[in-house]
N, C-alpha and C positions, 0 to 999 in steps of 0.2 A: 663515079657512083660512090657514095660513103658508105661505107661496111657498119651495118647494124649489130651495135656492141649487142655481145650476149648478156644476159643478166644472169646475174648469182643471187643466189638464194640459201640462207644459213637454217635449218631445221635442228632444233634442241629437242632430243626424244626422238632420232630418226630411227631408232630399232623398235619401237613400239609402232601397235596397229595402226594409230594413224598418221606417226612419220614415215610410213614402210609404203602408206597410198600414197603421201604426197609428195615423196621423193618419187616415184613411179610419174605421176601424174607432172610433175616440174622437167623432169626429165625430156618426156614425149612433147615438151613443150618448147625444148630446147634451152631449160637454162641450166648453166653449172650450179654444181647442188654442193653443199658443204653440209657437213650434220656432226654433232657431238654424241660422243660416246664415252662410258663412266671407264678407266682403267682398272681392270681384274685381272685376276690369273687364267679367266678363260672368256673368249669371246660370246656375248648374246644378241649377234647377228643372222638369226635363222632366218628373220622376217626380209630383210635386205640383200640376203646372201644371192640371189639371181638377177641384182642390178647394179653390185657394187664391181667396180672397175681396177684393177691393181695401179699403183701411181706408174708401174712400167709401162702400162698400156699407153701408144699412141692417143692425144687428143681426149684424156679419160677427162669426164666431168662429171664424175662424184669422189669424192675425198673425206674423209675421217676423221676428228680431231679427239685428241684424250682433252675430256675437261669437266667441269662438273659447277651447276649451281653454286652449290655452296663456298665455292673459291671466285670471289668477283676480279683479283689482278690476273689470276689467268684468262677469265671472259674478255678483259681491255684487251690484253694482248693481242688475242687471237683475232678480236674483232676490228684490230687495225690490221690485222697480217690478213686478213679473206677480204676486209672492203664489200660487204654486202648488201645488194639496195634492197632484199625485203629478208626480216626476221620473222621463223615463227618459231612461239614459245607452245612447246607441246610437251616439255618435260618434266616430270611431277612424280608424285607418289598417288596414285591413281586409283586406289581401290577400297570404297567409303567405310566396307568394315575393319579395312586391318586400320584405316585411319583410327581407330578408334583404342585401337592396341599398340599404334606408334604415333601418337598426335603432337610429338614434340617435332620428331622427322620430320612427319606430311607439313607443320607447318613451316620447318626450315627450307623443305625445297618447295614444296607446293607455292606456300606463298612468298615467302624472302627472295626466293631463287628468282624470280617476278623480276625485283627493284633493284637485284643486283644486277639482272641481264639488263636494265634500261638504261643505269646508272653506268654498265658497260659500255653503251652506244654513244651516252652523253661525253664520258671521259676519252673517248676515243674521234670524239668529234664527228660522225657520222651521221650521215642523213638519210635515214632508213625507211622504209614504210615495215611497223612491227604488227603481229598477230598476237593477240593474247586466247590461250587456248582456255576459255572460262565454261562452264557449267551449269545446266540443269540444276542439281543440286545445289548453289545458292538460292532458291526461291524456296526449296526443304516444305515447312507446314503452309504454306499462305498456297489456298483452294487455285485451280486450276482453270480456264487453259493460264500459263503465264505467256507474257509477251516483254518486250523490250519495257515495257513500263512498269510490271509488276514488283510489289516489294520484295524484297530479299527476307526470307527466313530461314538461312543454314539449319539443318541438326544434325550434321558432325562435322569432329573436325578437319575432313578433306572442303566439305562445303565452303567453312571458316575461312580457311587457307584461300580456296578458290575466290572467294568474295573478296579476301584484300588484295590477291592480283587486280581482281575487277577494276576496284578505285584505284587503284596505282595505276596503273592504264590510263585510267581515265585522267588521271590527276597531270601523268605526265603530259600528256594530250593539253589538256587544256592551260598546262604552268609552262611549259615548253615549246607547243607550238608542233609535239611529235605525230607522224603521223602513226598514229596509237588505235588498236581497232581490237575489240571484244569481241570474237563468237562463242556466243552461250547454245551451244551442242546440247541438243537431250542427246538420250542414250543414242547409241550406235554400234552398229556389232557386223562381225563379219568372220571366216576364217580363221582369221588371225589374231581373235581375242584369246586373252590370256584365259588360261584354263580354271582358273580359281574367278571367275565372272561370272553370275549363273545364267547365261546364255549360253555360252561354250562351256561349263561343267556339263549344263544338261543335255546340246548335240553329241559330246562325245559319251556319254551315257549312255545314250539312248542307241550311238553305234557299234558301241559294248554291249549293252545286253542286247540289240536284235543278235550280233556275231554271240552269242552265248558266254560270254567271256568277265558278264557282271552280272550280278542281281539284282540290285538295288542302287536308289540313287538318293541321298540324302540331303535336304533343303531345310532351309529355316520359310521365311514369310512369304506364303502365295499366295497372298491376297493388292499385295503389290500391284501398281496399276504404274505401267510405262509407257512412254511414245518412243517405241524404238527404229531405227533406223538405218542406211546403209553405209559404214563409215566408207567407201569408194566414193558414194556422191557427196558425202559431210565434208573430204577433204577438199571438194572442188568448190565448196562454197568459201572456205576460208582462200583459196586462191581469188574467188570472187569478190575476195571485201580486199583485198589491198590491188583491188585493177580499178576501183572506184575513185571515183573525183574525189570525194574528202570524207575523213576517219568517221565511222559510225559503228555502231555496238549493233551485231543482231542474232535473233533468235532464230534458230537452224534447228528442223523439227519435222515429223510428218504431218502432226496434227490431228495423230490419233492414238486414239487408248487401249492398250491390252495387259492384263493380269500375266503375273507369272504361271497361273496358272493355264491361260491360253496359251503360252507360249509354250508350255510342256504340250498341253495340247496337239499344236502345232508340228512338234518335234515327231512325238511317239506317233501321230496318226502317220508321219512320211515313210514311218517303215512298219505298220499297219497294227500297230501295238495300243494300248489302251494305259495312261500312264501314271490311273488310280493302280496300277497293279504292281509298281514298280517304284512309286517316288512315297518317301518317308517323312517323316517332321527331325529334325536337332537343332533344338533351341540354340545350340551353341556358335549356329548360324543367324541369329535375328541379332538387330545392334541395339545399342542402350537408347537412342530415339530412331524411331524410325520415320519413313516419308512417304505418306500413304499415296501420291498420286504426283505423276509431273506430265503435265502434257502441253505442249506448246504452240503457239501462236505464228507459223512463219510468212505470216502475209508482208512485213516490210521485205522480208531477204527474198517472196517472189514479187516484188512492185520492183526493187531498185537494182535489185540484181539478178532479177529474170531465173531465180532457180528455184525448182519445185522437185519432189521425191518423187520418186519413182517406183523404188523397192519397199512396201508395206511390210508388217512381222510376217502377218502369214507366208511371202514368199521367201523374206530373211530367213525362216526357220527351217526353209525347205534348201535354201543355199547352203546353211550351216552344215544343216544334215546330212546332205547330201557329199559335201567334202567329209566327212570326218565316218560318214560309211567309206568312201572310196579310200582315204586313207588308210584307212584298218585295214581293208581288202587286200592292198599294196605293200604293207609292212608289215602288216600282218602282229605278232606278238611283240613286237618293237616298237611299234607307234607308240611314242610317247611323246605328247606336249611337255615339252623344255622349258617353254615360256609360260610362267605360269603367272606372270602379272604384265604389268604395263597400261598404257592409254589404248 
């Protein structure tokens, strides 16, 4: 009988929210997992920390590597030394308003970090099936729903950055022959979004002031109108585009609309609070353009790849909540979100 090689699987950004589900979900799937990580004086592994394996462990299949985007001879290297048959690229600067305050960064890693990981794969002669972690936010002003065909209208420059991964993707794809695959993610939130997100600013808000512990919670634009979703099931779709017969781009969404304001809504009604009484305006949270609606289309990713959502905001908001009461409860005056950015 021939022994069924395991597959490896390389994740850039696996200490962010949704390399932290999709190492979890590769795992329980049986493949060895490899993921990069930036070199600091101190580790920002909260999110991984109860699946990551020591190299002492017998038979461990999740491993480590110090590395970083913006260095492309350390990505050749590493990417001959793991030999991996699927790449996903989830590592970025991830958060549209501070893009806005560091647009030089977000476009060195957001988007360069892109061509250098592909130009990695090419130099190292490897035949990969790659993810490109693309965005909602490329479509920015052009009216709603979008779908895999809609124009591209960035406005900022995380959007920017995200759009020229898009086409380099694509470009490799089709100059190459790579099997190269776009999912453009609307939002998606869970647990383990960074704290400075106004999803997770406002569940942990809101299990601050019901515990008496805040008063106020302070926001820029609630007129805001998202299709938010559950990044648990967002990372299973991206596992579903590289299980596919050949490279396609798609839009992963629930295909429905709610205001920021609903979403406060949603929050404060889970611990029976009303969240006109509690949430403020500071401009100094609204960005230089903003993006009045993103809602998306995901009928090709359920025709070809059989996946449809399941977690709508209203129940997302009661999941959020719902952790981040219990948390408090648990740590009580020490709970504190550490991670306060990422994907």
């Amino acid at each position: 009988m021939t022994e069924t090689k395991m597959k490896r699987a390389l994740i850039t950004g696996i200490t962010g929210q949704d390399g932290s589900y999709l190492a979890e979900l590769l795992l329980a799937k049986g493949y060895e997992v490899h993921g990069f990580i930036r070199r600091s004086s101190s580790f920002n592994t909260q999110r991984i920390d109860h699946i990551y394996q020591s190299s002492q462990v017998e038979n461990h299949r999740m491993v480590l590597h110090f590395a970083d985007l913006t260095d492309g001879s350390r990505l050749v290297t590493l990417l001959q030394e793991i030999q991996p048959d699927e790449v996903y690229n989830l590592a970025a600067q991830s958060h549209v308003r501070v893009s806005f305050d560091e647009p030089e960064y977000t476009g060195d890693t957001t988007g360069l970090g892109t061509i250098r990981l592909l130009e990695a794969i090419r130099a190292a002669g490897l035949h990969v099936r790659f993810y490109q972690a693309s965005s909602s936010e490329m479509f920015g002003a052009t009216p709603p729903p979008q779908n895999e065909d809609t124009p591209f209208y960035p406005r900022s420059p995380y959007g920017v950055a995200k759009l020229y991964s898009y086409w380099i993707t694509r470009n490799y794809r089709e100059g190459y022959g790579m099997f190269a695959t776009n999912g453009i993610l609307f939002n998606h939130e869970s647990p383990r979004r960074g704290g400075t997100f106004v999803t997770r600013k406002t569940t942990r808000a809101v299990a601050r002031i019901a515990a008496g512990q805040q008063n106020d919670l302070y926001l820029g634009n609630l007129d805001a109108v998202r299709d938010w979703g559950y990044a648990p099931e967002y990372v299973e779709a991206m596992w579903l585009m590289l299980q596919h017969d050949e490279p396609q781009d798609f839009v992963i969404a629930t295909g429905s609309a709610y205001s920021v304001k609903d979403f406060l809504q949603f929050s404060f009604e889970a611990v029976g609070l009303d969240w006109q009484k509690y949430v403020k305006f500071d401009e100094r949270y609204l960005r230089p353009t903003e993006v009045d609606s993103l809602i998306g289309d995901p009928s090709k990713a359920a025709e070809l790849l059989n996946w449809v959502p399941k977690v709508h905001t209203p129940q997302l908001a009661q999941i959020m909540v719902d952790y981040d009461v219990k948390a408090l409860e648990t740590e009580g005056s020490h709970y504190v979100d550490t991670v306060v950015t990422g994907s």
